[in-house]
N, C-alpha and C positions, 0 to 999 in steps of 0.2 A: 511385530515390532515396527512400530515407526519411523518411516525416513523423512520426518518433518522436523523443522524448529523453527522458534522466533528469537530469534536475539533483542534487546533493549538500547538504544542508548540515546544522547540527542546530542543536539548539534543547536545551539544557540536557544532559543524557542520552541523549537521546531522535535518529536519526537519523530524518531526513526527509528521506524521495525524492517529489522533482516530477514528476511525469509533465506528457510535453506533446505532444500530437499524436495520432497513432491505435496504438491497440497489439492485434497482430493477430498471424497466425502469422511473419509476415516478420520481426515488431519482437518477438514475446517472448524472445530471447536475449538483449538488451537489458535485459528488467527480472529478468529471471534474473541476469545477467551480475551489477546493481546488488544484487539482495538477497543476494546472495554474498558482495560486495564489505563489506558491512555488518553481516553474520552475526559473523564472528571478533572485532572489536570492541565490536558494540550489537546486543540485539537486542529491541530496542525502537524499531522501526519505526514511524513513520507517513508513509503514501501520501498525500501532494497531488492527487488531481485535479481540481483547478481548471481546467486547462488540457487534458485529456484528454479530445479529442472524440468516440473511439471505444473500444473495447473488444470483443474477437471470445473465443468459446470457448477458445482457446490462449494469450491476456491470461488468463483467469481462470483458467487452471490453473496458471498461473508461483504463485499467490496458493497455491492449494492445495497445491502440492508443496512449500512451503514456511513453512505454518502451524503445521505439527504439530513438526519440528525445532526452531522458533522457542519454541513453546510449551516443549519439553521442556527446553532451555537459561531458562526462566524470564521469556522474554519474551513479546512480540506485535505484532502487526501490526492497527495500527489504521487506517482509512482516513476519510480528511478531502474535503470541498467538492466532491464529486460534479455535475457538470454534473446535470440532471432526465436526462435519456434515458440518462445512463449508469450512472448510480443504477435507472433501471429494468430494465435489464439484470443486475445485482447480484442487483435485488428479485426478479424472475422467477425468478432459480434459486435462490433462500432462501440468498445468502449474508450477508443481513444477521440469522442466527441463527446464525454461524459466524464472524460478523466483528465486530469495535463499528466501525458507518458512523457519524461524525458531522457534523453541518455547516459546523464549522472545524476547522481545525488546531491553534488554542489549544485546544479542549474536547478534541483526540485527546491534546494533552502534558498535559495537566491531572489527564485520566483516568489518565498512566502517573504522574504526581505523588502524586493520591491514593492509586493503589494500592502505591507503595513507602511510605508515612507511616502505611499500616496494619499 
């Protein structure tokens, strides 16, 4: 059984997926499936991990095989409230120079605020 999910909701523009539990090779079709599901719509993304206890190499490629498309459509994928050890797991492979990590979720919608007002 799986101890993943992705919740839905948004926040002004802005689509925000909850991650909650562990996301690994078994559960990344799951957050693949989700930033799919969000692309044709919004893409302007921010990841919740408040609630995400884990993260394995194949959670973090869902993030990368899906940056660069995001980008080119005009948006991004920001990511918010990283538990400390899964935030070090991010940190270790330099993807907080590849990604804006921020500490909430208001400062990741803020940031896609500011930068549509410029």
């Amino acid at each position: 059984m799986s101890n993943f999910s992705v919740g839905f909701r948004t926040s002004g523009s802005v689509q925000v997926l909850e991650l909650n539990g562990e996301l690994d090779a078994h559960t990344a079709s799951e957050l693949e499936a989700a930033i799919q599901k969000c692309i044709p719509s919004s893409v302007r993304i921010v990841i919740n991990g408040q609630n995400l206890q884990y993260i394995s190499s194949a959670g973090l490629g869902v993030f990368m095989a899906y940056i660069e498309d995001v980008r080119e459509q005009g948006g991004d994928i920001k990511i918010a409230e990283l538990q400390p050890r899964v935030f070090n797991v991010f940190d270790l492979l330099g993807f907080p120079m590849l990604f804006d990590i921020v500490d909430s979720e208001a400062d990741a919608v803020a940031r896609f605020e500011t930068a549509s007002s410029q």
